[in-house]
N, C-alpha and C positions, 0 to 999 in steps of 0.2 A: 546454645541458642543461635549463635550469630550463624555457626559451620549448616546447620538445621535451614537455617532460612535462603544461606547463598546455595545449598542443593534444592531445595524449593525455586527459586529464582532462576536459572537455568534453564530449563525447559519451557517455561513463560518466556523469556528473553528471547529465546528460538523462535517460537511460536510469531511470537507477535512479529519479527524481524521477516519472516515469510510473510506473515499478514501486509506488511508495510509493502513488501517488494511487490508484491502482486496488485495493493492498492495502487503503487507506483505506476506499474503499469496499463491498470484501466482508467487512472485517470490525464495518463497521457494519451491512449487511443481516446476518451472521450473531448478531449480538445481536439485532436487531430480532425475528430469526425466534425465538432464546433465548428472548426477553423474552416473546412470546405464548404459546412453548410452557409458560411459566412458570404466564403466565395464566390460561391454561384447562385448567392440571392434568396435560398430557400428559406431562411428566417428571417 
């Protein structure tokens, strides 16, 4: 049961760890883009 569930888990663990890194990265382009719209008034 236990050996069953950590090769199950594995592939989810991938998965989601690219999910993350890519979340990472659009929500630091969307502050960037925040931060200018900040700058120059537009909000």
């Amino acid at each position: 049961m236990d050996g069953k569930w950590r090769k199950n888990e594995l592939p989810k663990s991938k998965k989601y760890c690219t999910w993350l890194r890519n979340f990472n990265e659009n929500f630091t382009k969307m502050l960037r883009i925040d931060h200018l719209f900040h700058k120059y008034g537009l909000v």
